[in-house]
C-alpha positions in Angstrom: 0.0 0.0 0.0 1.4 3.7 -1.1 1.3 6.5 1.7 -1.1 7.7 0.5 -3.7 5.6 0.6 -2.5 4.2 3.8 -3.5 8.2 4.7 -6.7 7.8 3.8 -7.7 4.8 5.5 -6.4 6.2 8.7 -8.5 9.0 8.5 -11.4 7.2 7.4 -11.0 4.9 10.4 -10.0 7.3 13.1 -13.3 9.3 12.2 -15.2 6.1 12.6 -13.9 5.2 15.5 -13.7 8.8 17.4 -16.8 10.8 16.1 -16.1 13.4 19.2 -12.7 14.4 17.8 -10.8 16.7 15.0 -8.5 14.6 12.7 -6.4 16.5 9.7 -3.3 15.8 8.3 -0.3 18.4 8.7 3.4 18.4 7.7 5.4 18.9 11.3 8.0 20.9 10.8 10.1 20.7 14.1 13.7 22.0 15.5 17.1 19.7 15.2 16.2 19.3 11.5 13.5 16.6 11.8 9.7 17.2 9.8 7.1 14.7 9.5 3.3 13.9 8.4 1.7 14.4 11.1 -2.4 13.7 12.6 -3.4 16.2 14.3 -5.9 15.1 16.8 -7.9 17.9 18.4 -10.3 17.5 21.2 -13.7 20.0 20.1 -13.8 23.6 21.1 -9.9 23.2 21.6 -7.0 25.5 20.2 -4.7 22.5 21.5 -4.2 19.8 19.4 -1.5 16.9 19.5 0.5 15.4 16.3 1.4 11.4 15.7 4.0 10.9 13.1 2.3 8.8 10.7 5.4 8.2 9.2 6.8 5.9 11.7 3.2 4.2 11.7 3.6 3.7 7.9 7.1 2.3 8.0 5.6 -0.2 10.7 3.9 -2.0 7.7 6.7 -2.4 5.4 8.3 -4.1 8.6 6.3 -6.8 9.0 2.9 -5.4 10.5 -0.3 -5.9 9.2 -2.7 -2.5 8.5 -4.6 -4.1 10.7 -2.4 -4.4 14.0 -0.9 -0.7 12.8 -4.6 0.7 12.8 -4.8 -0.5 16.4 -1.6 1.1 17.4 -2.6 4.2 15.8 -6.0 3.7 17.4 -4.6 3.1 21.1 -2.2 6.3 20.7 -5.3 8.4 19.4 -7.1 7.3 22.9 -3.9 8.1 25.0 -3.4 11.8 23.7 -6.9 12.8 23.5 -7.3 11.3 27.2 -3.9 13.0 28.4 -3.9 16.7 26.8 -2.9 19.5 29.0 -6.1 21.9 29.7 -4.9 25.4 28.0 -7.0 29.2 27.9 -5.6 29.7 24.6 -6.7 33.6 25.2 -4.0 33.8 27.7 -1.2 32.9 24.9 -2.0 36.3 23.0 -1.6 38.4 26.7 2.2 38.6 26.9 2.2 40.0 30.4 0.6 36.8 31.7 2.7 34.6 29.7 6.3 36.0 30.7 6.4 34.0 33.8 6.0 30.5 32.0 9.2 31.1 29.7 11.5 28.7 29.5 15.0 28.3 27.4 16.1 25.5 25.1 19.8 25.2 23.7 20.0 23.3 20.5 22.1 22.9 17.4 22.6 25.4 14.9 23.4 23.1 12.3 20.0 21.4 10.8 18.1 24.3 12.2 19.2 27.1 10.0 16.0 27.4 8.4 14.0 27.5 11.6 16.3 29.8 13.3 15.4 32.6 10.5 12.4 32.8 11.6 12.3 32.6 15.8 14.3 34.8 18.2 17.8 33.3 19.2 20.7 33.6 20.6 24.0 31.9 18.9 26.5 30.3 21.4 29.4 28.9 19.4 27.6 26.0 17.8 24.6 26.0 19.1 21.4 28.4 19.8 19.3 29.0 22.7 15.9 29.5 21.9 12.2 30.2 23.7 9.5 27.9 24.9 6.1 29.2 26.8 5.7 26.0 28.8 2.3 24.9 28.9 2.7 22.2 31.8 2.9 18.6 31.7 1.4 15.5 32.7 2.0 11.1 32.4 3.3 11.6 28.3 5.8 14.6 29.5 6.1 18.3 28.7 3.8 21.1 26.3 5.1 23.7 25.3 5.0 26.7 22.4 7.7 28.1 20.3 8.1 31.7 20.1 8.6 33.1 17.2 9.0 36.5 15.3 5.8 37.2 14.5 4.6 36.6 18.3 7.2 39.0 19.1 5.9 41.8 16.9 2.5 40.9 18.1 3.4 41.6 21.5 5.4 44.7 20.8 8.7 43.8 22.5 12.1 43.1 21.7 14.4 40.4 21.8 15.9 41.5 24.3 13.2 41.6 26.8 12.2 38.3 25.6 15.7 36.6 26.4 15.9 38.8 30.1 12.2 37.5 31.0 13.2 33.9 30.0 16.0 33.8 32.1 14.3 35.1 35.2 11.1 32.8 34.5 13.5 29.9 34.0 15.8 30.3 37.0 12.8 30.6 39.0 10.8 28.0 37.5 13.6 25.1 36.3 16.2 25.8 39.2 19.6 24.7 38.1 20.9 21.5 39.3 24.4 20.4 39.8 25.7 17.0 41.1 29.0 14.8 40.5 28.2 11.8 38.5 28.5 9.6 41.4 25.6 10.7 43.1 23.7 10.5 39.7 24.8 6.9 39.8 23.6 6.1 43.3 20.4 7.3 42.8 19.5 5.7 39.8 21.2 2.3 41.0 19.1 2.2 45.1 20.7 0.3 47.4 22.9 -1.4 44.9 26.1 -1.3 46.8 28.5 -2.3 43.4 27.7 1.7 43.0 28.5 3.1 46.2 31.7 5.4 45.8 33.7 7.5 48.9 35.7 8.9 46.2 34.2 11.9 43.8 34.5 11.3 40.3 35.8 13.9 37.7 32.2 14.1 36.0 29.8 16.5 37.1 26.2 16.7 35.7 24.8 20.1 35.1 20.9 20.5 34.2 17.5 21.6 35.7 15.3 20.3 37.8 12.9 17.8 36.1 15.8 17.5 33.6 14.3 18.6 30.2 16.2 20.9 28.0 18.2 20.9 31.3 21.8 21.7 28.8 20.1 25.5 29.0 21.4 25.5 32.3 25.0 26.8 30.7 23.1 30.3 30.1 21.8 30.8 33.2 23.4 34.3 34.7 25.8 32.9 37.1 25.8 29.4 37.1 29.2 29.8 35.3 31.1 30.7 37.8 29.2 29.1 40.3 29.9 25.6 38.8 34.0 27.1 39.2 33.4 27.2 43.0 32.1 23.8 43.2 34.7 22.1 40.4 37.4 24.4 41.7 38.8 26.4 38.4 38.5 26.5 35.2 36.5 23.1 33.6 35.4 21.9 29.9 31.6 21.1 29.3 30.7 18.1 27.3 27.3 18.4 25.6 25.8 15.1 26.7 22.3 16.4 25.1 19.6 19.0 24.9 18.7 17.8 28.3 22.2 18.1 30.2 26.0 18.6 29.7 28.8 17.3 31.4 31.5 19.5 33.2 35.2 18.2 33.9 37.7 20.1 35.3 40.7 21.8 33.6 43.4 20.1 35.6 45.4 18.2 32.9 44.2 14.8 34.1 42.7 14.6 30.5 44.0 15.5 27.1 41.1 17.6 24.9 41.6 15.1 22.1 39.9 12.2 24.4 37.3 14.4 25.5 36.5 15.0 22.0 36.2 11.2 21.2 34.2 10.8 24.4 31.3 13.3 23.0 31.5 12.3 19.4 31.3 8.4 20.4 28.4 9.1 23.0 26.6 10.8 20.3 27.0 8.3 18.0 26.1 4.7 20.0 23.7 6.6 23.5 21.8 9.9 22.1 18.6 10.1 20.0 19.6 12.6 16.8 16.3 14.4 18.4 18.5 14.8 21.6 21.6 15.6 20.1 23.3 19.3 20.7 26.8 18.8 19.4 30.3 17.2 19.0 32.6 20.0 20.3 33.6 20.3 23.4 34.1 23.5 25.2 36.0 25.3 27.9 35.0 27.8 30.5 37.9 30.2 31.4 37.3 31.1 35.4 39.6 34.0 35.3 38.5 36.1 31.7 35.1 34.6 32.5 35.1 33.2 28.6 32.5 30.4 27.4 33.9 28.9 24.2 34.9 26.3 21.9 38.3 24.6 23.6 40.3 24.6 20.7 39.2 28.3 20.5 40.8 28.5 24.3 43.6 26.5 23.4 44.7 29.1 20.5 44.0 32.2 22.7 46.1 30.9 25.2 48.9 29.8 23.0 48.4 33.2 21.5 49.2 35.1 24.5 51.7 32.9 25.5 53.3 34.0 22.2 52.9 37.4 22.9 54.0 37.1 26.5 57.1 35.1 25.2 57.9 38.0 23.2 57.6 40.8 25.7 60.0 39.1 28.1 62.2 37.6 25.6 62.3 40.3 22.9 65.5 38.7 21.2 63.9 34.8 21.4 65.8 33.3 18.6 64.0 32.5 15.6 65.2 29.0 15.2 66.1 26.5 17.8 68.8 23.9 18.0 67.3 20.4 19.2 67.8 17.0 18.6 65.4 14.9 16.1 64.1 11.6 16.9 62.6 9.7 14.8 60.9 5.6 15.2 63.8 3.5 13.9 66.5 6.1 13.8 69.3 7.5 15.4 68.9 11.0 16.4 70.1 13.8 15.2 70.9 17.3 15.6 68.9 19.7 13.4 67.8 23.5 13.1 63.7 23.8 13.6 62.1 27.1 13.7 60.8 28.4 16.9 56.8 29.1 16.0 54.3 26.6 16.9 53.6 25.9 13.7 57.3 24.9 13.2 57.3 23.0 15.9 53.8 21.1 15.3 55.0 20.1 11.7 58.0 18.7 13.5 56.3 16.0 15.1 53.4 15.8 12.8 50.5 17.0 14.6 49.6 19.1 18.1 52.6 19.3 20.0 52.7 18.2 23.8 55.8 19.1 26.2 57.0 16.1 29.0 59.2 16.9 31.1 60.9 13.7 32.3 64.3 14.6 33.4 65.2 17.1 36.7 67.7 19.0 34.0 66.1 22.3 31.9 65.3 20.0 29.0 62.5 19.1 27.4 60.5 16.5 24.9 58.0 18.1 22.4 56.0 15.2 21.4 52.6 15.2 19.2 49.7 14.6 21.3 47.9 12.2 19.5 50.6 10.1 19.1 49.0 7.0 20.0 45.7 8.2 19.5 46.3 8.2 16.0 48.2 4.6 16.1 51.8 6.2 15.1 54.7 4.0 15.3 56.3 3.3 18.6 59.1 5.4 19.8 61.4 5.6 22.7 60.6 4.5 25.8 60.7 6.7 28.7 63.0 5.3 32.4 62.0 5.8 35.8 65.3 6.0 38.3 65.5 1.8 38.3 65.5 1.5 35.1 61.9 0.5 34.9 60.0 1.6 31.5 56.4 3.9 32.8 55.9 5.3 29.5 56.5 4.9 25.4 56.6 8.0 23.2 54.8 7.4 19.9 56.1 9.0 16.4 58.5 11.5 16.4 59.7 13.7 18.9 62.2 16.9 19.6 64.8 17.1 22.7 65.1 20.5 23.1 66.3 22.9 26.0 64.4 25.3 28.4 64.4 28.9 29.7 62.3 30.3 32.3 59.6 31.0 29.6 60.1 29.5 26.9 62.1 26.6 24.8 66.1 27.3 24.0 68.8 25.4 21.6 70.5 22.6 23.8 74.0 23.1 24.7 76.8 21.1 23.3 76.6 18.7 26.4 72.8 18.3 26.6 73.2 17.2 23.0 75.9 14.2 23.5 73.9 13.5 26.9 71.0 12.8 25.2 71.9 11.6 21.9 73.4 8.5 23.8 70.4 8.6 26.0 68.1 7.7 22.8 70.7 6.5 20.8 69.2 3.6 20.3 66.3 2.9 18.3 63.7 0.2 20.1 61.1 -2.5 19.6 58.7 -2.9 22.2 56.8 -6.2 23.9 54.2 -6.7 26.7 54.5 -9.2 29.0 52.1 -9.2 31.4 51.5 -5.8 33.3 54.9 -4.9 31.7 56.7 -3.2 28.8 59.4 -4.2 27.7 62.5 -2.2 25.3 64.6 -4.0 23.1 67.0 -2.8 20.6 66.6 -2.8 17.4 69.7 -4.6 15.4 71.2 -2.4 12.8 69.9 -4.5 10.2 66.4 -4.9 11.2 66.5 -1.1 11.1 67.7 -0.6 7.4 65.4 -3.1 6.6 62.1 -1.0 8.7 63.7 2.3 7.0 63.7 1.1 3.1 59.9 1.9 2.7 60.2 5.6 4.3 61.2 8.7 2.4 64.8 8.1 1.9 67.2 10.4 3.9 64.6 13.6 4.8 67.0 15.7 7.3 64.5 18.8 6.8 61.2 18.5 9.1 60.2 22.0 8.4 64.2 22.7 9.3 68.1 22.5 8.2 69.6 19.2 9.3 73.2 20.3 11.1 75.6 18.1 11.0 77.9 17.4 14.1 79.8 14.6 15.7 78.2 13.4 18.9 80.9 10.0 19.8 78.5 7.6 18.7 78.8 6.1 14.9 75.6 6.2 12.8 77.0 4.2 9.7 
């Protein structure tokens, strides 16, 4: 059967079977993107009506189900919403005064909404957009509520402005802000489960409102901000779990920004309904400049003005640096790399990370991602036993330290640590254990043949110099 005669017989059978109701068919168009065909069942002498995606109903029966058994679905759902809809003096809607105090905010993505947004008052945060609801109330099936748009603003006569100041008073009052660390979230929902019970915090903390819907508008809310920085205890990132609540971590380097960026992208893929979804960036909350943006966005303004501060207290910072290069199956050696991020980031081949592993001023520029990104192992790092805690993955730069900033190494940091990671390394777990091995000279021509043959440049002039070890 084609949609739309499927249509038809659910309309001719809905009006047999409710007389007392309004049936007509209307294409839903709704925020995050999604639009529908929609039955509009209206109770009589009501301005309310509620919607059923007839879609889903018709995919039902190129699934397996008979018209029959989806008739009766459609039938049971008709009873429920007609049974269940919110009571609503649709004269009060057009009386802004009496309206203000049900406003309510809702963040969601920009992207897939563009053509709604055009036409309803907004405000743009980074990726996303906080919009309007007059709630309506609620009851068993969840929450009403009405859009506002532009042309019930110019009906009412006011401006945006007084629209979004309203919203945020009616909603701090009405949906009170609500944060708790995950653990306490856990406990709740598990009882007296005692497999959850924690004495120890953990790093996540949930932030929504109360009753939890459209809760991730809790972000705008004048002075939660910094009142979430008392509780987490500086500066944190927020991970938008959904339209309904976001996660906050704090900003202690406990976790690099590229695994919180997997985390948000891999929830939204495999846990959130694309209904739900808000979006895959994560973002930072600077406690001191009192900033909300996208992290990377914080990550470039503070490399930025660590540049500039760099160069105000080092006005004759050398353009080029001279480090030593070492490279998965390699010897190191000594080569000129410029001093800019940039220089340094092509370097290693991606974001750059600094380790500092040794009590001396001397430091190891690695690339971040390193093993994210499955990068062939390194070097392995040496606690004072000997004992390997750590493997660097792809390639990385010794180079020397200042108070501020990085600096060449001198001529006996560079035979110190040329002999250090002379030696090029396989690695193998046993157990709980890693173990080193060096690589034999031959096995190492042989692991080189297939890579660009004798590159000495990495964005920089290889420099030759004798450091007591032979590389032949």
């Amino acid at each position: 059967m084609d949609f739309d005669v499927f249509k038809k017989t659910v309309m001719d059978e809905m009006r047999e079977r409710f007389p007392n109701l309004e049936f007509e068919f209307r294409e839903m168009k709704k925020l995050q993107g999604e639009s529908y065909e929609g039955l509009m069942v209206t109770l009589p002498g009501s301005k309310m009506s509620a919607s059923l995606n007839l879609d889903s109903y018709y995919e039902r029966t190129n699934t397996g189900a008979s018209e029959h058994q989806v008739i009766n679905m459609i039938e049971s759902a008709v009873r429920e919403v007609s049974q269940n809809m919110p009571q609503f003096d649709w004269n009060v809607l057009g009386n802004y005064e009496q309206m203000k105090d049900t406003l309510m905010l809702q963040m969601i993505p920009v992207k897939g909404n563009e053509e709604k947004l055009a036409e309803i008052p907004h405000e743009t945060v980074e990726d996303m957009a906080v919009v309007y609801r007059f709630d309506l109330g609620s009851n068993e099936r969840g929450v009403s509520s009405v859009l506002v748009t532009d042309t019930m603003l110019k009906d009412y006569g006011i401006t945006r402005e007084q629209l979004a100041a309203d919203a945020n008073d009616a909603a701090v009052k009405n949906h009170q802000a609500s944060l708790r660390n995950m653990n306490e979230v856990l406990q709740e929902m598990a009882g007296d489960r005692a497999d959850f019970r924690s004495d120890e915090p953990s790093p996540l903390w949930v932030a929504t409102v109360e009753g939890g819907m459209n809760g991730a508008s809790v972000i705008q809310y004048p002075g939660f901000l910094e009142r979430a920085v008392e509780t987490i205890g500086g500066d944190f990132y927020v991970l938008p779990s959904s339209i309904h609540e976001v996660l906050l971590v704090a900003d202690d380097g406990s976790v690099a920004l590229t695994q919180l960026e997997q985390m948000v992208r891999d929830i939204n893929e495999a846990e959130v309904a694309p209904a739900d979804r808000l979006s895959d960036s994560v973002f930072h909350y600077d406690s001191e400049a009192h900033i909300f943006e996208n992290a990377r966005s914080f990550e470039l303004r503070e490399a930025m003005l660590a540049e500039a501060l760099f160069a105000e207290d080092e006005p004759e910072q050398p353009k080029s640096l001279t480090v030593l290069l070492v490279e998965p199956n390699r010897y190191p050696k000594v080569v000129e790399v410029g001093s800019d991020l940039s220089d340094l980031q092509k370097a290693v081949g991606g974001y750059i990370e600094v380790v500092y592993p040794f009590e001396e001023k001397v430091g190891l520029i690695v690339n971040e991602e390193g093993k994210m990104n499955g990068l062939p192992l390194n070097r392995a790092l040496r606690d004072e036993n000997g004992e390997v805690y750590d493997v660097v993955a792809g390639s990385f730069l010794v180079t020397g330290l200042t108070e501020e900033s990085f600096a060449s190494l001198t001529e006996a940091q560079i035979n110190k640590f040329e002999k250090l990671f002379h030696q090029p390394e396989a690695f193998l777990r046993m157990g709980n254990r890693i173990m080193a091995l060096p690589i034999p000279k031959q096995e190492q021509e042989a692991r080189t043949t297939d890579r660009t043959r004798d590159t000495d440049t990495v964005g920089s002039k290889s420099k030759p110099r004798k450091t007591g070890h032979d590389e032949r």
